[in-house]
HTML snippet that shows the backbone in 3Dmol.js (N, CA, C, O; Angstrom):
<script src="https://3Dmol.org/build/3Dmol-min.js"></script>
<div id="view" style="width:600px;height:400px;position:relative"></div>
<script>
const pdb = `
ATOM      1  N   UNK A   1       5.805   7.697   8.468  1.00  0.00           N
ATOM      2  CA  UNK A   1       4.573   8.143   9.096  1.00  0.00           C
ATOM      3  C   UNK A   1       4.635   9.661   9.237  1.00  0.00           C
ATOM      4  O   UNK A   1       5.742  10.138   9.488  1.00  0.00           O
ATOM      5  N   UNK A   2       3.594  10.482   9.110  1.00  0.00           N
ATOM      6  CA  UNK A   2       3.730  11.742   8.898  1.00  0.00           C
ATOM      7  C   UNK A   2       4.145  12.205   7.818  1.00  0.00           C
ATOM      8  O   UNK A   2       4.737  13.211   8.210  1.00  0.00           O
ATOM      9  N   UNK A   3       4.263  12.179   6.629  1.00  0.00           N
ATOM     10  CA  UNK A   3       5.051  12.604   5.566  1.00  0.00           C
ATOM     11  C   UNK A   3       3.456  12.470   4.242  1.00  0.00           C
ATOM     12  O   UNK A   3       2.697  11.598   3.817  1.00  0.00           O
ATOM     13  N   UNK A   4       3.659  13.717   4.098  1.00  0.00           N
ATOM     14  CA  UNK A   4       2.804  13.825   2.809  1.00  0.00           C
ATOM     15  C   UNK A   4       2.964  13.423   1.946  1.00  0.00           C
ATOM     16  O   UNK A   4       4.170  13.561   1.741  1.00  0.00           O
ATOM     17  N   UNK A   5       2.240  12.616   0.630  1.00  0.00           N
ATOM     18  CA  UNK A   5       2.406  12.224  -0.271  1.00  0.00           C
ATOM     19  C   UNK A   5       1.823  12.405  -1.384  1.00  0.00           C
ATOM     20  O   UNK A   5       0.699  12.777  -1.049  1.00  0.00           O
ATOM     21  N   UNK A   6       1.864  12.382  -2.496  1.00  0.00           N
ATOM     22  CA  UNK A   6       0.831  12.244  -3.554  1.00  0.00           C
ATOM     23  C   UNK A   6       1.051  11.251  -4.871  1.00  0.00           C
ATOM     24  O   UNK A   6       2.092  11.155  -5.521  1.00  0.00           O
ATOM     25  N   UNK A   7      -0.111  10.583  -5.083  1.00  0.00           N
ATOM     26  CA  UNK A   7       0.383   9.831  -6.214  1.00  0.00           C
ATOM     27  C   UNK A   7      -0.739  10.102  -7.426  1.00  0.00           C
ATOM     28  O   UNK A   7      -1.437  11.112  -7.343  1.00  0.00           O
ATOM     29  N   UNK A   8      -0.906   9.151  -8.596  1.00  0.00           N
ATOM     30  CA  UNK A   8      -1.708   9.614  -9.560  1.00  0.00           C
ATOM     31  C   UNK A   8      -3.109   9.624  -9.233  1.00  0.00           C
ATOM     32  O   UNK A   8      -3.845  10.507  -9.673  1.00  0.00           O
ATOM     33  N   UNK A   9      -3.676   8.370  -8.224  1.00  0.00           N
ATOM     34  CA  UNK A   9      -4.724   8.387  -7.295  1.00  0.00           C
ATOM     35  C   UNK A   9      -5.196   8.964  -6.349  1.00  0.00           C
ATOM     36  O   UNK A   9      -6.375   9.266  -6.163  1.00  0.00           O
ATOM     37  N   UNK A  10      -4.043   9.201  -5.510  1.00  0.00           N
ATOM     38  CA  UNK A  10      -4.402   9.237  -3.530  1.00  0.00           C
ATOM     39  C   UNK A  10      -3.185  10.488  -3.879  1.00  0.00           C
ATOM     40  O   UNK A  10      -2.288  10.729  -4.687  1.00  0.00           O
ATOM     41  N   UNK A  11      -3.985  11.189  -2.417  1.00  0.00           N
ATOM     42  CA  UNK A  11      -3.096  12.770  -2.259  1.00  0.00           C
ATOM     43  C   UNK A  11      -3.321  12.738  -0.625  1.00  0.00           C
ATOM     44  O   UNK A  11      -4.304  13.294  -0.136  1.00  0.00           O
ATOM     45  N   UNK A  12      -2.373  12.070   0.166  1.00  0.00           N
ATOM     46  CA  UNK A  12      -2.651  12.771   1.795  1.00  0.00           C
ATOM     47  C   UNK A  12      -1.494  12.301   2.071  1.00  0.00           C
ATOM     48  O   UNK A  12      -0.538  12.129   1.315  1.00  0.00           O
ATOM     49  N   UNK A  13      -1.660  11.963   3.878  1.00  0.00           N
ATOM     50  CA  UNK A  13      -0.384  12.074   4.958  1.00  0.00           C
ATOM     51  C   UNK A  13      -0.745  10.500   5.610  1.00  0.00           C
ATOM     52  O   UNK A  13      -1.730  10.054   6.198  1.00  0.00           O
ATOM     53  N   UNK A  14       0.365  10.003   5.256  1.00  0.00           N
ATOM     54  CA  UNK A  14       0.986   8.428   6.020  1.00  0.00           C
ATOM     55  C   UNK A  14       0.121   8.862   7.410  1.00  0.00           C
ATOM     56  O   UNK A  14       0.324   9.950   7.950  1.00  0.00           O
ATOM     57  N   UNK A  15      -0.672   8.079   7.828  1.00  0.00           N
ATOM     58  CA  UNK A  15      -1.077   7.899   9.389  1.00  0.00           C
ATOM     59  C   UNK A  15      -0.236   6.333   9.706  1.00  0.00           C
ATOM     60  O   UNK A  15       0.478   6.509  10.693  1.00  0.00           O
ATOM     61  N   UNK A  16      -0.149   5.369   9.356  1.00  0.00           N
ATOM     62  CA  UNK A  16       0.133   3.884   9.551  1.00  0.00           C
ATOM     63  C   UNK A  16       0.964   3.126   8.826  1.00  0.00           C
ATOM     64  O   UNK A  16       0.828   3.180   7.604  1.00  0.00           O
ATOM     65  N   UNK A  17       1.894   2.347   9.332  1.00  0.00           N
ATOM     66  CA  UNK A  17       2.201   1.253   8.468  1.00  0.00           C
ATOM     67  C   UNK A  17       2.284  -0.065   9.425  1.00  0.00           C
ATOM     68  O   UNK A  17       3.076  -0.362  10.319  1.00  0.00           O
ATOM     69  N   UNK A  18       1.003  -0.822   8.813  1.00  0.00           N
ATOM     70  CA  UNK A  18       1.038  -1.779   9.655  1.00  0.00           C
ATOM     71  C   UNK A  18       1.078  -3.104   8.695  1.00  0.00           C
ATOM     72  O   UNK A  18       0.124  -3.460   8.002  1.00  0.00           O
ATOM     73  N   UNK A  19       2.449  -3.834   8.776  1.00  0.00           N
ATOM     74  CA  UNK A  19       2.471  -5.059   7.884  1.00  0.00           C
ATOM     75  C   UNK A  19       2.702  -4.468   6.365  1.00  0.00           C
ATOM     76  O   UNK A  19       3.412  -3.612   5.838  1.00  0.00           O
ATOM     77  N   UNK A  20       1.767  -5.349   5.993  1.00  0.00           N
ATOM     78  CA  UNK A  20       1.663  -4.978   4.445  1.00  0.00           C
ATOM     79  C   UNK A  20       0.693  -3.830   3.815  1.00  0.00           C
ATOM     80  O   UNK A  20       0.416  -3.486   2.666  1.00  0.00           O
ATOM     81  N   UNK A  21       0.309  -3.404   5.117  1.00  0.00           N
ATOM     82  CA  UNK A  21      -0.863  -2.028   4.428  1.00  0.00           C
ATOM     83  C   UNK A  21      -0.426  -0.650   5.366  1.00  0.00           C
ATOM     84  O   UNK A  21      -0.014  -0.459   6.510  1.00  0.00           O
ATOM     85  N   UNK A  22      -0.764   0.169   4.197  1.00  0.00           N
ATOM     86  CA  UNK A  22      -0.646   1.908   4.664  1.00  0.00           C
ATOM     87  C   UNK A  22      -2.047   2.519   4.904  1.00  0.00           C
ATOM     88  O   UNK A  22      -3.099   2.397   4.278  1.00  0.00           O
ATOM     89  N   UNK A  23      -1.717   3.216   6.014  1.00  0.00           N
ATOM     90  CA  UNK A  23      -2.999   3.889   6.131  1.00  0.00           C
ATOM     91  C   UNK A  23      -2.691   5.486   6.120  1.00  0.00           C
ATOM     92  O   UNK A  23      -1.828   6.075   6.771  1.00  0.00           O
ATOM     93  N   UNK A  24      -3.801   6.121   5.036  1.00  0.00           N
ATOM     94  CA  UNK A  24      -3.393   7.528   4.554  1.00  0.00           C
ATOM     95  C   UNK A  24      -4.931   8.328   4.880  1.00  0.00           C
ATOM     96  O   UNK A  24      -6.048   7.835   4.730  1.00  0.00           O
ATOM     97  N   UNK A  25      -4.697   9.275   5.215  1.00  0.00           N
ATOM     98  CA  UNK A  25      -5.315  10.472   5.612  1.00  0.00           C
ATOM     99  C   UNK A  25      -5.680  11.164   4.309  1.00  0.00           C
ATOM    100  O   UNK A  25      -4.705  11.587   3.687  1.00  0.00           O
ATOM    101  N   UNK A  26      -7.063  11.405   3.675  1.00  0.00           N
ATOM    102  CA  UNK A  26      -7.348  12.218   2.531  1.00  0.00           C
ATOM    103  C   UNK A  26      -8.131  12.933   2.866  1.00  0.00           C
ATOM    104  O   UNK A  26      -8.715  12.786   3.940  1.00  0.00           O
ATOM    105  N   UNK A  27      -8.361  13.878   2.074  1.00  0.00           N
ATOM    106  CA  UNK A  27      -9.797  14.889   2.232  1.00  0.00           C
ATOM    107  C   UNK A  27     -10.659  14.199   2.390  1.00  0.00           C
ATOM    108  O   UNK A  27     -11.481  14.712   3.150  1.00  0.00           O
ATOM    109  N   UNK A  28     -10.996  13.013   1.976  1.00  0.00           N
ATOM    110  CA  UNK A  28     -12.566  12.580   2.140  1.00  0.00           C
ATOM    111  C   UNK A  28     -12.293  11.721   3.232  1.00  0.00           C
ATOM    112  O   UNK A  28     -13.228  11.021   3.619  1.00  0.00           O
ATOM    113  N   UNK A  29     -11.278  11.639   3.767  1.00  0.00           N
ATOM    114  CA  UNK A  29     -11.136  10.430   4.640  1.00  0.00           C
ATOM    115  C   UNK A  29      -9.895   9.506   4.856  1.00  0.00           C
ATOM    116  O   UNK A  29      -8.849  10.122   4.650  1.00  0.00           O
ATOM    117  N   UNK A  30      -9.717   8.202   5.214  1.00  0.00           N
ATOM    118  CA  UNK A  30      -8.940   7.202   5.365  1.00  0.00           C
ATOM    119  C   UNK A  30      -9.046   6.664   4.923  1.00  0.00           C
ATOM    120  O   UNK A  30     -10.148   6.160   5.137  1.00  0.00           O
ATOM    121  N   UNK A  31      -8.278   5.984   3.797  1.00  0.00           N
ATOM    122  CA  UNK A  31      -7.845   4.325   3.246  1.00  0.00           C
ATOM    123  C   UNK A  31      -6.882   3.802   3.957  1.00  0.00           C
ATOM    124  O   UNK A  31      -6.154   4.468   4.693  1.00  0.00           O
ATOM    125  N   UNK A  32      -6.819   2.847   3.831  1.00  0.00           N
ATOM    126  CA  UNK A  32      -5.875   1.745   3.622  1.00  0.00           C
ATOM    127  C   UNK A  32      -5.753   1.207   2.489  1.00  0.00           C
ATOM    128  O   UNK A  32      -6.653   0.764   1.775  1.00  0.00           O
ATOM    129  N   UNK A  33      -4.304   1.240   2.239  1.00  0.00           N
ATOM    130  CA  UNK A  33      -3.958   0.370   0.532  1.00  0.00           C
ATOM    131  C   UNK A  33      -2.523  -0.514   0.763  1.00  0.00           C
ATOM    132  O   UNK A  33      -1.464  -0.132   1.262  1.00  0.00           O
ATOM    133  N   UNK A  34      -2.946  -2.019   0.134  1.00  0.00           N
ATOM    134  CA  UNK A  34      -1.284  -2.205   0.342  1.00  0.00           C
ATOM    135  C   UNK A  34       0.172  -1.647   0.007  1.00  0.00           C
ATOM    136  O   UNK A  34       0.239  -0.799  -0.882  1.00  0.00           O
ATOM    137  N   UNK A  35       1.352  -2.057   0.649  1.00  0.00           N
ATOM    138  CA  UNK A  35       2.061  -0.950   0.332  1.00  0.00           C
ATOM    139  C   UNK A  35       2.565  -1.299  -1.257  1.00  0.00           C
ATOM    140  O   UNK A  35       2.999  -0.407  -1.987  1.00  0.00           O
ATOM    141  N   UNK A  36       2.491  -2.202  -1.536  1.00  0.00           N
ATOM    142  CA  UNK A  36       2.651  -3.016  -2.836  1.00  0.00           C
ATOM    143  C   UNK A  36       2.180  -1.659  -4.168  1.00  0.00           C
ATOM    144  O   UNK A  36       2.829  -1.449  -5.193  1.00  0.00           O
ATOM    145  N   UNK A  37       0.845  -0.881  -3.720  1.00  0.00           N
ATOM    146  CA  UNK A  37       0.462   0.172  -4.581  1.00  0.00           C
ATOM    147  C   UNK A  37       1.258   1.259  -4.696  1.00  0.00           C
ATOM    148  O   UNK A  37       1.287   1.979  -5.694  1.00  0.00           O
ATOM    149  N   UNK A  38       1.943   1.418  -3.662  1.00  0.00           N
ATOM    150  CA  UNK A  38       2.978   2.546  -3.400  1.00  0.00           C
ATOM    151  C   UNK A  38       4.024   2.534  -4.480  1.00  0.00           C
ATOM    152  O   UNK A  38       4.439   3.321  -5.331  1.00  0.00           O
ATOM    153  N   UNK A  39       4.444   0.482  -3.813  1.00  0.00           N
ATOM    154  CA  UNK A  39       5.805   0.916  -4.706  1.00  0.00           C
ATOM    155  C   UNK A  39       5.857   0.384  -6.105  1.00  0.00           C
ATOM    156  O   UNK A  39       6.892   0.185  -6.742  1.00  0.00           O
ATOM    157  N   UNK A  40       4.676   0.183  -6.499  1.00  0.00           N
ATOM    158  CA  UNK A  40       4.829  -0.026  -8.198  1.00  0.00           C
ATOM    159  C   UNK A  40       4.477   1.554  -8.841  1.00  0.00           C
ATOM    160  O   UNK A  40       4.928   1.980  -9.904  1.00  0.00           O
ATOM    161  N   UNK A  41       3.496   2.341  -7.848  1.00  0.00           N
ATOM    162  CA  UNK A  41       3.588   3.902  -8.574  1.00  0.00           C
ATOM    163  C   UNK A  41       3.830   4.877  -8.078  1.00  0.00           C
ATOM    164  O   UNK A  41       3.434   5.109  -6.936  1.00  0.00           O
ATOM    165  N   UNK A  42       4.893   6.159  -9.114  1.00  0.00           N
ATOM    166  CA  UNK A  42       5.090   6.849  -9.074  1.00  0.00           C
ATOM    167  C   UNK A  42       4.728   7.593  -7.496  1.00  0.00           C
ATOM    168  O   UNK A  42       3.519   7.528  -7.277  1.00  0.00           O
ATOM    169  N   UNK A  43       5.395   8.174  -6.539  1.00  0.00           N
ATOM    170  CA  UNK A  43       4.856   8.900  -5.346  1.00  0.00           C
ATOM    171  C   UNK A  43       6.047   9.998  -5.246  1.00  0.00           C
ATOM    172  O   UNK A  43       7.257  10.078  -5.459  1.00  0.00           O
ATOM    173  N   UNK A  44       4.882  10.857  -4.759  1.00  0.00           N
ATOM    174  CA  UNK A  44       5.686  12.419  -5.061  1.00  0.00           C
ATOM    175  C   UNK A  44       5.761  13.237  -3.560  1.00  0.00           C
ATOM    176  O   UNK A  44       4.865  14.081  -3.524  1.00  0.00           O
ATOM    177  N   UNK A  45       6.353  13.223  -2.661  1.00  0.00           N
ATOM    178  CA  UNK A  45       6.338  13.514  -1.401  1.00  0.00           C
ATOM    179  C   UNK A  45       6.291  14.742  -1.402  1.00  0.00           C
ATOM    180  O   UNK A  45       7.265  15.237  -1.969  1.00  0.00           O
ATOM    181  N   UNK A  46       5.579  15.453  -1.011  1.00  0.00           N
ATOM    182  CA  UNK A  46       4.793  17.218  -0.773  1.00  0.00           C
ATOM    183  C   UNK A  46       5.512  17.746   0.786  1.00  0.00           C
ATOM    184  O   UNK A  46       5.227  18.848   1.256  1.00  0.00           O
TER     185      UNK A  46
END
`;
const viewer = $3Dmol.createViewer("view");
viewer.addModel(pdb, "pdb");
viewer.setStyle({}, {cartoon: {color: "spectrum"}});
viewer.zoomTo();
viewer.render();
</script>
C-alpha cells in the first residue's frame, strides 16, 4: 500500500488490498482490478 506502480495499462499508487482486489489511484481516478492482473503482468515500481 503506498507504493507506486506502473504496468503496460495502469500507472498509479496502491490505495488497497482487500482480498482478491487492488485498489489504485490514477490520474483519472480509482480502479479496482484483481490482483490476479498484477501478477500475470509485467509491474514496474516507480
Amino acid at each position: 500500500v503506498g507504493d507506486a506502480i506502473k504496468t503496460k495499462k495502469i500507472e498509479g499508487t496502491i490505495e488497497a488490498i482487500e482480498g482478491i482486489l487492488v485498489t489504485i489511484k490514477t490520474k483519472e481516478g480509482k480502479i479496482v482490478i484483481p490482483i490476479e492482473d498484477l501478477v500475470q503482468n509485467k509491474v514496474e515500481l516507480k
